[in-house]
MARLUM-90759 format. One record per atom (N, C-alpha, C): atom name; x negated, y negated, z; residue number from 1. Coordinates in steps of 0.001 Angstrom, whole numbers. Example, Ala and Ser with C-alpha at 12.3 -4.5 7.8 and 13.67 -1.06 7.14 Angstrom:
2
- site  xx  yy  zz  pos
- N  -13190  5690  7800  1
- CA  -12300  4500  7800  1
- C  -13200  3300  7800  1
- N  -12850  2250  7080  2
- CA  -13670  1060  7140  2
- C  -12900  -30  7870  2
***
This chain:
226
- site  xx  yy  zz  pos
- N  -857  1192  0  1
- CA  0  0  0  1
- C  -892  -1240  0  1
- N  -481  -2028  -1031  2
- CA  -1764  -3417  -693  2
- C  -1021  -4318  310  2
- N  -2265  -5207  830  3
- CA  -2130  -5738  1910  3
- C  -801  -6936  1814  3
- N  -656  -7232  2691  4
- CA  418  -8347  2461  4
- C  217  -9673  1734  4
- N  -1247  -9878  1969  5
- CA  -1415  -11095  1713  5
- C  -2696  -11126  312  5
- N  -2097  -9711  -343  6
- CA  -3262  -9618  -1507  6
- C  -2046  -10275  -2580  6
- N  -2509  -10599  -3692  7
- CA  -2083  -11150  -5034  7
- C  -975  -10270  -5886  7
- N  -37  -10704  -6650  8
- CA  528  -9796  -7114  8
- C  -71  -8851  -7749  8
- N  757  -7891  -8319  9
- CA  -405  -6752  -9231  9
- C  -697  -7260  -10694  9
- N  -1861  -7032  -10898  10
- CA  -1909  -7809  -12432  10
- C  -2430  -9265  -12243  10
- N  -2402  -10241  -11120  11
- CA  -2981  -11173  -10907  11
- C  -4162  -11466  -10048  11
- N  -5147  -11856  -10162  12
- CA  -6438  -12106  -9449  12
- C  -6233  -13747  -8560  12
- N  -6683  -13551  -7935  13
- CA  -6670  -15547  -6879  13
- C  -8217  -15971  -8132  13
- N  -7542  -17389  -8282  14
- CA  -9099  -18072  -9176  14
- C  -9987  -18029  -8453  14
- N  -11300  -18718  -8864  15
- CA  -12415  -19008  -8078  15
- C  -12102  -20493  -7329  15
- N  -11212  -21233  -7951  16
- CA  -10748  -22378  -7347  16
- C  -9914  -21991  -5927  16
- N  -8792  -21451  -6254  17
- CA  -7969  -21120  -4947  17
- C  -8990  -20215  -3852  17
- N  -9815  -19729  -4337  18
- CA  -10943  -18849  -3144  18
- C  -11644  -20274  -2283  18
- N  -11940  -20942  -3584  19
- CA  -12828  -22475  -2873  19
- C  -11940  -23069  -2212  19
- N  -10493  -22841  -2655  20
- CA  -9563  -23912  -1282  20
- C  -9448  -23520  -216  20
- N  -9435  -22146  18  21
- CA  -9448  -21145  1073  21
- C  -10258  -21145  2084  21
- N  -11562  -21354  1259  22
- CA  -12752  -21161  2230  22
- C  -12707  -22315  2670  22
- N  -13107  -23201  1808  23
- CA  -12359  -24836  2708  23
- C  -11947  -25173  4122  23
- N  -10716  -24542  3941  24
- CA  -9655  -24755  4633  24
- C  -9698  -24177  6018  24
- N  -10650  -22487  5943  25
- CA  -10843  -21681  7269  25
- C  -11877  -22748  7600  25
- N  -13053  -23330  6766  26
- CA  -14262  -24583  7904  26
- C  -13375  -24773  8152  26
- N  -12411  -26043  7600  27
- CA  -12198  -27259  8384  27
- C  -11471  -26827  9577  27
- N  -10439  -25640  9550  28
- CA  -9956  -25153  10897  28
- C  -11061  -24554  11850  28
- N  -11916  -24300  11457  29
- CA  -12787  -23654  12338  29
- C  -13634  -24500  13114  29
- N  -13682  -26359  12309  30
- CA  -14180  -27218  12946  30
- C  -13751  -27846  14044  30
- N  -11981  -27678  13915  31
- CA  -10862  -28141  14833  31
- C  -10942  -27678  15753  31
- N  -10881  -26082  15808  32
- CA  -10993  -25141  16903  32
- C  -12102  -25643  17631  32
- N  -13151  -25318  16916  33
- CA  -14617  -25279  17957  33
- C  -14313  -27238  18623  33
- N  -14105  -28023  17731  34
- CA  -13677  -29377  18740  34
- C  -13068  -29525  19817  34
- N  -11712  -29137  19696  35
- CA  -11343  -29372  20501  35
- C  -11121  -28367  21833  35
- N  -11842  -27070  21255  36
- CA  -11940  -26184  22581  36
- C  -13574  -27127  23188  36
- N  -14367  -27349  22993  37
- CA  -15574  -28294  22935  37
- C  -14914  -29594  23805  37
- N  -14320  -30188  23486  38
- CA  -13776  -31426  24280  38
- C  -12991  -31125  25124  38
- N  -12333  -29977  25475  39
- CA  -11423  -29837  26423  39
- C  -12574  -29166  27679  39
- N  -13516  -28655  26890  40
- CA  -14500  -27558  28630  40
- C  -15541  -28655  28727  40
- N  -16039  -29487  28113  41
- CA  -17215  -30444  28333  41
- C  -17072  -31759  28301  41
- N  -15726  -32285  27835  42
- CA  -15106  -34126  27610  42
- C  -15347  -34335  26543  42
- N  -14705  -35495  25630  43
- CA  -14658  -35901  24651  43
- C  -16225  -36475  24424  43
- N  -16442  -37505  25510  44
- CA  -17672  -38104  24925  44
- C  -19091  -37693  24683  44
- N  -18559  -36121  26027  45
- CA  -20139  -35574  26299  45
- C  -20691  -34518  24996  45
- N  -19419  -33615  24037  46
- CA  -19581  -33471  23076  46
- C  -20322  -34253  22220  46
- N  -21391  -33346  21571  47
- CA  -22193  -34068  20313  47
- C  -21820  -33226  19109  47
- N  -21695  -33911  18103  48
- CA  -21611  -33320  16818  48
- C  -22180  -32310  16220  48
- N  -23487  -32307  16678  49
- CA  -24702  -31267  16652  49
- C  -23695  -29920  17244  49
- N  -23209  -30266  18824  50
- CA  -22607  -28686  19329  50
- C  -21309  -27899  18594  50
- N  -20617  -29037  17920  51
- CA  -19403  -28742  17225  51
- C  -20150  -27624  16068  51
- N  -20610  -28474  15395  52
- CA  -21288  -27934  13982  52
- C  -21677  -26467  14469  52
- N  -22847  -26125  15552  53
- CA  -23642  -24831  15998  53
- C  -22553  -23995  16147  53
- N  -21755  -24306  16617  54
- CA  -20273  -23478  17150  54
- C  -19865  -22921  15977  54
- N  -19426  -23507  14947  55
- CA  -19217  -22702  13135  55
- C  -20888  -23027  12093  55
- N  -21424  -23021  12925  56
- CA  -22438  -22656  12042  56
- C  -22351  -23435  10472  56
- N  -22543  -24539  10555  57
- CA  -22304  -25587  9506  57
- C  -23274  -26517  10055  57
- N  -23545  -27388  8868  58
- CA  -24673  -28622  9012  58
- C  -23733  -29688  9249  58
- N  -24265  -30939  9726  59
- CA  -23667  -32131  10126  59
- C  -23009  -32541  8620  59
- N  -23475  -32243  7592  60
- CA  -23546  -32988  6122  60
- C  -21848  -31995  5843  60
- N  -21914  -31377  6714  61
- CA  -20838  -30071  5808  61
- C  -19798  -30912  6925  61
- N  -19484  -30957  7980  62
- CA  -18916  -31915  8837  62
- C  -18292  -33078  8188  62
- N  -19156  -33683  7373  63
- CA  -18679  -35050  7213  63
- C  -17815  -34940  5585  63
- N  -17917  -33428  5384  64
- CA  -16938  -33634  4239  64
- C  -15633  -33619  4718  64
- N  -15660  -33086  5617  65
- CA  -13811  -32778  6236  65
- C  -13566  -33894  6777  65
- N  -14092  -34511  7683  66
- CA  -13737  -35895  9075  66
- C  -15135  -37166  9045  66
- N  -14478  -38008  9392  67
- CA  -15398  -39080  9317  67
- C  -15759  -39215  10420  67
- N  -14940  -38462  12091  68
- CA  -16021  -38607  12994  68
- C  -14953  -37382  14111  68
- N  -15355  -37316  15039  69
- CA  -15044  -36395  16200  69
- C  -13841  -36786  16277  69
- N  -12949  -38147  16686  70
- CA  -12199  -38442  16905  70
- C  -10924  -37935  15823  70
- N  -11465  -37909  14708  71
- CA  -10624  -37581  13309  71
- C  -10156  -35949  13049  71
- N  -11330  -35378  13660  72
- CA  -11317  -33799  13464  72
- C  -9909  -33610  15261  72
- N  -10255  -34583  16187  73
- CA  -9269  -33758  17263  73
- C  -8059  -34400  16450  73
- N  -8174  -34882  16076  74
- CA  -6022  -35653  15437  74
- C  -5903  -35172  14380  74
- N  -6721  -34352  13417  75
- CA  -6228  -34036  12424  75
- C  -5047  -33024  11658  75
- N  -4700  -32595  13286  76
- CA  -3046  -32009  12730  76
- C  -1619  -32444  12990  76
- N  -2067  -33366  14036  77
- CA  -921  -34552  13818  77
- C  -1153  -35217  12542  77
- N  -2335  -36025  11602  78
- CA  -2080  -36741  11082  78
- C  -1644  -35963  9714  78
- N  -2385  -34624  9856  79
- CA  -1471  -34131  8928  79
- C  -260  -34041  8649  79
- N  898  -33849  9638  80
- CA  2540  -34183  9964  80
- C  2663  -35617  9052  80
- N  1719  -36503  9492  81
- CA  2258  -38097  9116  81
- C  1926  -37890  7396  81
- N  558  -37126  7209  82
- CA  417  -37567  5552  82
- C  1887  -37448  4847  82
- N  1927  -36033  5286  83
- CA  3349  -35312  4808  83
- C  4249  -35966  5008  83
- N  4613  -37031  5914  84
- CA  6011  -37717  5844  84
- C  5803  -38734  5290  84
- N  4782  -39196  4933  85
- CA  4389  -40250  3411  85
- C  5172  -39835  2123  85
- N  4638  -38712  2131  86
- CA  5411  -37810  744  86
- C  6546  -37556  1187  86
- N  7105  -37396  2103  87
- CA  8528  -37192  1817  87
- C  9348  -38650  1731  87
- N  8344  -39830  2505  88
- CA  9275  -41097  2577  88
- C  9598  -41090  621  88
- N  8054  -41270  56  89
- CA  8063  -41668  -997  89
- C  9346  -40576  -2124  89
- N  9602  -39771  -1666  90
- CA  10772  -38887  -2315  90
- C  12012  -39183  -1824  90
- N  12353  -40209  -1137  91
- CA  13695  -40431  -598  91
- C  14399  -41562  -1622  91
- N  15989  -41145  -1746  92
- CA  16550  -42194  -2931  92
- C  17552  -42950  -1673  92
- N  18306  -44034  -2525  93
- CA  19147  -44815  -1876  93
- C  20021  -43966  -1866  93
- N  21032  -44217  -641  94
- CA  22300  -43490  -152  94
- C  23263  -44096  645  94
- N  23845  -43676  1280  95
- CA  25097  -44410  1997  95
- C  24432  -44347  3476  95
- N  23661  -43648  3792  96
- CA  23074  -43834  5374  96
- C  22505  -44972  5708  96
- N  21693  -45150  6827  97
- CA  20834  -45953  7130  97
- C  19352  -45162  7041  97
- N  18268  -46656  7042  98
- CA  17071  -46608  6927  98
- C  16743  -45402  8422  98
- N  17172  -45711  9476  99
- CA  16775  -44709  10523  99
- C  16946  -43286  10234  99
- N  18220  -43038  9758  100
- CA  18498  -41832  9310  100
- C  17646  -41282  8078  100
- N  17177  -42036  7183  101
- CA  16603  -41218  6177  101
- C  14952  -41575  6603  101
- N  14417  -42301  7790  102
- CA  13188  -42085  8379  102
- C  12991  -40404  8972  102
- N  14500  -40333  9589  103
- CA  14386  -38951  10569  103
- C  14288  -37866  9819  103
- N  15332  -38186  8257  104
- CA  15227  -36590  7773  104
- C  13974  -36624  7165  104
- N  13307  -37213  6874  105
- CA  11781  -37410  6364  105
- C  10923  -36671  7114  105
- N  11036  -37003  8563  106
- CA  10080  -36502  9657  106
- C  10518  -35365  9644  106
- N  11995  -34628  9742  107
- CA  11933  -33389  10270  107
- C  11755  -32508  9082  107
- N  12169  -33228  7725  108
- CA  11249  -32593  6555  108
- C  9807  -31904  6935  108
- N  8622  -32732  6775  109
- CA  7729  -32946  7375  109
- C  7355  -31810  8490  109
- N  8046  -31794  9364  110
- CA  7952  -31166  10197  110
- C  8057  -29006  10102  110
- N  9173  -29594  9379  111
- CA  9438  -28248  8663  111
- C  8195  -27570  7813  111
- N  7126  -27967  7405  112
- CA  6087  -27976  6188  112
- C  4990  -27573  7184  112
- N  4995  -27853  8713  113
- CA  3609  -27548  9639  113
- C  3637  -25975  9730  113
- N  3499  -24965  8876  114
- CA  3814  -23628  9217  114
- C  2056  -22961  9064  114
- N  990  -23496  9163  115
- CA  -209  -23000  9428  115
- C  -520  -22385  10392  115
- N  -1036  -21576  10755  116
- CA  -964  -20732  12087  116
- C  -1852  -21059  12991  116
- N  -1280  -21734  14104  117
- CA  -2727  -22627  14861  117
- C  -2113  -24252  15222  117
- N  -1241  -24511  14010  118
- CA  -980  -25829  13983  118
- C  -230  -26219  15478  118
- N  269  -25418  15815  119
- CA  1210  -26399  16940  119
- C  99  -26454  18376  119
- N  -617  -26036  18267  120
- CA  -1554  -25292  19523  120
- C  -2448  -26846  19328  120
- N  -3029  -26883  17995  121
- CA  -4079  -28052  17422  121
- C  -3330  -29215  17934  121
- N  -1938  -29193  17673  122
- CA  -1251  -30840  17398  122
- C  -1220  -31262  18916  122
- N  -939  -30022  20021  123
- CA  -696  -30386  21188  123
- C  -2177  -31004  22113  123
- N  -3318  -30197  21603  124
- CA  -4597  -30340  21851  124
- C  -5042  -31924  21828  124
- N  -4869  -31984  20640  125
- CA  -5128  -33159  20394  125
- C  -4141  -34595  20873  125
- N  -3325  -34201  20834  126
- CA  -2141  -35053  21626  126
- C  -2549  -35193  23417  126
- N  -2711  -34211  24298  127
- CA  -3265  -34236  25356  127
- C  -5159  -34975  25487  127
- N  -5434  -35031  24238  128
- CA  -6876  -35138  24247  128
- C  -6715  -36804  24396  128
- N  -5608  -37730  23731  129
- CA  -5676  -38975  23138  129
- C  -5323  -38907  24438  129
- N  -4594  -38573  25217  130
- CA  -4392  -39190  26514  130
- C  -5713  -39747  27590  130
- N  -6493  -38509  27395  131
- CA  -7619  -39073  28326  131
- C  -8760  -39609  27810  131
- N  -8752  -39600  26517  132
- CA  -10316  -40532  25494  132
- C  -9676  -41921  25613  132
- N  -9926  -43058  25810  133
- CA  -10003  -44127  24956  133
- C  -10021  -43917  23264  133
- N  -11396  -43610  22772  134
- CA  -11669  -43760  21606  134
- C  -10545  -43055  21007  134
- N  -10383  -41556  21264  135
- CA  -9418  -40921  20615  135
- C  -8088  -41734  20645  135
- N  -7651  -42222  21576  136
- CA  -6216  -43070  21462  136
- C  -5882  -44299  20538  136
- N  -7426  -44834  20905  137
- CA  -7627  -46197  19678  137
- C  -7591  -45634  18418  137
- N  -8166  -44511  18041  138
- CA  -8489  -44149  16402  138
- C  -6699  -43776  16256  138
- N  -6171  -42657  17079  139
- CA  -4869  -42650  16742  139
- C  -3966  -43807  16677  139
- N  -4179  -44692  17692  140
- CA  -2998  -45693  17099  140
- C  -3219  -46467  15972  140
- N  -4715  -46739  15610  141
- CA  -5462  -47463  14345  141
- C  -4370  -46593  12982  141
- N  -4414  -45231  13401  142
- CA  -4088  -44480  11586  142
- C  -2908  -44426  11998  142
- N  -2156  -44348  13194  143
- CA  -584  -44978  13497  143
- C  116  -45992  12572  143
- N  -973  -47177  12658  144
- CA  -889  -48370  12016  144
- C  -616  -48598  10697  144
- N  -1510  -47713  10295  145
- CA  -1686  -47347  8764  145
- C  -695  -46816  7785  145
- N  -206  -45912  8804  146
- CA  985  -45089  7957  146
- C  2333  -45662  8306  146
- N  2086  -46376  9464  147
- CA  3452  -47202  9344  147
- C  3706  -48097  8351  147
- N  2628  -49028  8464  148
- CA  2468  -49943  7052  148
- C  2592  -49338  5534  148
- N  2338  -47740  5581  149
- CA  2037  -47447  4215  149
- C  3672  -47061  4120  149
- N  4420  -46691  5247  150
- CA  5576  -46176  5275  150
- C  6738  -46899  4374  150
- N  6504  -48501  5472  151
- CA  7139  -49418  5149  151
- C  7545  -49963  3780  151
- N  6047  -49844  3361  152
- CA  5842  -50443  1484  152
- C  6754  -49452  635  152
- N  6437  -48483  1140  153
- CA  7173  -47167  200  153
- C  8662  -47007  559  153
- N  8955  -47584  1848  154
- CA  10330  -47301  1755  154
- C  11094  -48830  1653  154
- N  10867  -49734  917  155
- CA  11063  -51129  801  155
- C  11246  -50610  -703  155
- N  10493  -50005  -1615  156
- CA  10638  -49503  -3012  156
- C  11833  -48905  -3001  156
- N  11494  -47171  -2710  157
- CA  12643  -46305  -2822  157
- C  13892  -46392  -2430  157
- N  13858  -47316  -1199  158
- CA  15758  -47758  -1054  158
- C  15809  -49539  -1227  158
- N  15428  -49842  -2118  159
- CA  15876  -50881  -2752  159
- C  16077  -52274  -1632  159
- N  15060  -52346  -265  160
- CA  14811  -52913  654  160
- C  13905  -53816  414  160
- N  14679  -55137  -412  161
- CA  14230  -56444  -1213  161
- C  14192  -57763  -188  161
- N  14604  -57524  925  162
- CA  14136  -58871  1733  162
- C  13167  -58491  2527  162
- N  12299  -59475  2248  163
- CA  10763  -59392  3533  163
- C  10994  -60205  4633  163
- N  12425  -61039  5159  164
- CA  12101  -60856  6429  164
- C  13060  -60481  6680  164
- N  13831  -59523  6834  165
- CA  14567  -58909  7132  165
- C  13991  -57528  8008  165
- N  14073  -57717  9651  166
- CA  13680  -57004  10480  166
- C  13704  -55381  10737  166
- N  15294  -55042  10226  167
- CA  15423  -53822  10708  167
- C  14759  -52749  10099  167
- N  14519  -52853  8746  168
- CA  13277  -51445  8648  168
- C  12354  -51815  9412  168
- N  11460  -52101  9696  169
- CA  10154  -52380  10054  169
- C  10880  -51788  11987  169
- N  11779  -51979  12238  170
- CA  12019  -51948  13992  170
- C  12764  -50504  13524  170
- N  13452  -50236  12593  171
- CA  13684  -48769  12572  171
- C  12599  -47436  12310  171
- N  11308  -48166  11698  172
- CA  10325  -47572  11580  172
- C  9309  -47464  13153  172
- N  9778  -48419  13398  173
- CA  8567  -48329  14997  173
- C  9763  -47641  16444  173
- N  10759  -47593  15693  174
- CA  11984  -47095  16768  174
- C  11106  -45108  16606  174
- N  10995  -45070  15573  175
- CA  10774  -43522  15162  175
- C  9489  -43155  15607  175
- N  8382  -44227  15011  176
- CA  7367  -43393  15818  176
- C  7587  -43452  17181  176
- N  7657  -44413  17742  177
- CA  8342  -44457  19320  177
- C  8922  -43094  19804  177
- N  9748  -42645  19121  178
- CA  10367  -41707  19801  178
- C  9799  -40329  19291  178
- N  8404  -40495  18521  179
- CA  7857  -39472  18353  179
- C  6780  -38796  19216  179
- N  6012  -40128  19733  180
- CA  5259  -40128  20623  180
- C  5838  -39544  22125  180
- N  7217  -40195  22199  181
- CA  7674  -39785  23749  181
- C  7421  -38234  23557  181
- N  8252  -37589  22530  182
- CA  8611  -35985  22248  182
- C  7146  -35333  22312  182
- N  6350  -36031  21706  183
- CA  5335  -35805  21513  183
- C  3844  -35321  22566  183
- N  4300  -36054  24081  184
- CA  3998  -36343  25454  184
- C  4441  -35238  25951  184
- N  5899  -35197  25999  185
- CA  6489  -34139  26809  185
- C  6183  -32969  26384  185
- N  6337  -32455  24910  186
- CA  5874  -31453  24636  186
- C  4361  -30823  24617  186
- N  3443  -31666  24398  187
- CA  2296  -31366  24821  187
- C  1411  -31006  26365  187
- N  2363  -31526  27239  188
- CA  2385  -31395  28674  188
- C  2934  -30225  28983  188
- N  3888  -29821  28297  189
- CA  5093  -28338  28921  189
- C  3303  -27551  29298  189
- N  4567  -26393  29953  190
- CA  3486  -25171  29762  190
- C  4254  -24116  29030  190
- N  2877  -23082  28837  191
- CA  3571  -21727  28076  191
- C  3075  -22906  26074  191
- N  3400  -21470  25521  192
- CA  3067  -21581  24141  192
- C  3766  -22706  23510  192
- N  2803  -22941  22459  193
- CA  3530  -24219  21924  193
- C  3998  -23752  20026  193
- N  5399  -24470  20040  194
- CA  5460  -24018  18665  194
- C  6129  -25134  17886  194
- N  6295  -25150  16838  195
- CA  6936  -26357  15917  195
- C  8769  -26510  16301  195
- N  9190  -25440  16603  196
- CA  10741  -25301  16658  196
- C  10850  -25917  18005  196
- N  9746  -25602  19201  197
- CA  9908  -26916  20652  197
- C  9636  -28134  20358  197
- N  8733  -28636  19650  198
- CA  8451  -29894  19362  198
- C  9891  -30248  18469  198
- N  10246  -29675  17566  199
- CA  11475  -30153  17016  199
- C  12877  -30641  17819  199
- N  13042  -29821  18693  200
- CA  13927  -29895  19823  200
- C  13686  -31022  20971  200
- N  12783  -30997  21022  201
- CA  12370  -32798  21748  201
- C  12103  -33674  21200  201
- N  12010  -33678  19512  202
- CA  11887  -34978  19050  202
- C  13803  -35040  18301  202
- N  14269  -34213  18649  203
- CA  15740  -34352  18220  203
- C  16094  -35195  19475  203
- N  16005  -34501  20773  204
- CA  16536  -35408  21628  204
- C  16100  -36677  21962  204
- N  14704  -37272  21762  205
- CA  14164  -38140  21320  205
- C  14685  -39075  20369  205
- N  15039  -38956  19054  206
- CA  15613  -39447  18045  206
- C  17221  -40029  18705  206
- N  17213  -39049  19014  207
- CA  19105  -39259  19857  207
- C  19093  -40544  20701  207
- N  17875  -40319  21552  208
- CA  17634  -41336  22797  208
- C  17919  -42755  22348  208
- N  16776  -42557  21050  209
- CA  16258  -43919  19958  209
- C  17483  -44794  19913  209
- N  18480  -44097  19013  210
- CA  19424  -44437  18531  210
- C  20654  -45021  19520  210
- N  20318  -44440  20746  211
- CA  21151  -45245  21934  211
- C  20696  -46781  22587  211
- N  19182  -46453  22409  212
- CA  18150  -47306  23476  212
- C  18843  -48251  23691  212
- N  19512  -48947  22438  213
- CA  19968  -50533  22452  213
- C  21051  -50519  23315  213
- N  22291  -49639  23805  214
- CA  23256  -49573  24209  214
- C  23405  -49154  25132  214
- N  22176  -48933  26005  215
- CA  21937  -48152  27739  215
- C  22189  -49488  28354  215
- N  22925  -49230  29112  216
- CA  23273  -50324  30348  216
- C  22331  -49957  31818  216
- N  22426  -51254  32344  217
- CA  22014  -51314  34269  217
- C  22837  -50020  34965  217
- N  23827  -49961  34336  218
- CA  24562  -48911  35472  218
- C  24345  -47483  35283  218
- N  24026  -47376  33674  219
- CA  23431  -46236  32768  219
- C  22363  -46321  33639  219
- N  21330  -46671  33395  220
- CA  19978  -46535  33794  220
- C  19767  -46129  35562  220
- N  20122  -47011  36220  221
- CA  20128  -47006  37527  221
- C  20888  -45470  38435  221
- N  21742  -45261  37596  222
- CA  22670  -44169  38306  222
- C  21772  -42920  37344  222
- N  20981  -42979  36313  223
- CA  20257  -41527  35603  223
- C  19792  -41214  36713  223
- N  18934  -41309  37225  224
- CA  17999  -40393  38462  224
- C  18559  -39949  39938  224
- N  20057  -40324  39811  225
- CA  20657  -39767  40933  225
- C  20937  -38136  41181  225
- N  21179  -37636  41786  226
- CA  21378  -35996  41479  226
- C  22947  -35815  41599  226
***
């Protein structure tokens, strides 16, 4: 019986798809050895040199994947965000709102993290930005980035022709907002981490979002009662 994950019969994998492959096990293998590396020794006390020895790669082979330590621990969150670039940029005008077609974007997106490792990486690194400085600054820096890149692209595709007109731009920072909260909690739980928990707290998250404006003093004050 051939293996599960061999080629159909009659078809060979190119020499290209072998080169994406191999690729792809470094750059995970760089993630791994990082951020197991920053979690037993600290972010800062890690040197690049120990990452590299750990997969047996040169610094030069390093710098094809990440431009620095900080990039290799976030790089499976920011993978989530590339991906909801591409899905913003595939969204048409409709009868919803801009929030709503931010969310189905993300949980698009979200749906697409099926690498094996990924939810373990995203949480790693999510707990890691908590206690680096640097790591938190570089994440909110490419935060920045993709919000802005978000914005441009979804000002095109739904036909969002006034520039000062506030509410995309506050429906866009409403979302990461409430990605980050989901994002906290779930990386904190204990026990295994998987894409379908993170989904489930950034649903209730999203939910939260969409109230924030309409929580009252009496709402708020009476939540923490038992």
């Amino acid at each position: 019986m051939p293996h599960p994950s061999a080629p159909p019969a009659g078809r060979q994998p190119t020499a290209a798809s072998l080169r994406e492959r191999k690729k792809q096990r470094t750059r995970d293998a760089l993630i791994d050895a990082a951020l197991r590396l920053f979690q037993e020794r600290g972010f800062a006390e890690t040197t690049l040199d120990e990452v590299c020895a750990e997969v047996e790669v040169s610094k030069r082979t390093f710098f094809r994947y990440f431009a620095g330590k900080e990039e290799a621990a976030l790089a499976p969150s920011h993978e989530l965000w590339l991906v909801f670039l591409g899905e913003v940029a595939s969204l048409t005008p409709g009868g919803g709102t801009v929030f709503a077609a931010l969310r189905e974007a993300l949980f698009a997106a979200l749906e697409r993290m099926t690498a094996p490792g990924w939810a373990e990486r995203a949480a790693a690194g999510r707990r890691l930005a908590e206690t680096s400085p640097s790591v938190a600054a570089y994440s909110l820096s490419f935060c920045d980035r993709i919000s802005d890149e978000s914005r441009r692209t979804l000002a095109v595709r739904l036909d969002l022709d006034d520039p000062e007109d506030l509410r995309p731009r506050l429906a866009q920072d409403l979302l990461v907002a409430a990605f980050h909260a989901a994002m906290e909690r779930w990386a904190r739980q204990p026990g295994p981490k998987t894409v379908s928990g993170l989904r489930a707290l950034l649903e209730a998250a999203l939910d939260a979002a969409g109230q924030a404006t309409t929580c009252t003093g009496a709402a708020v004050s009476g939540g923490g009662q038992a």
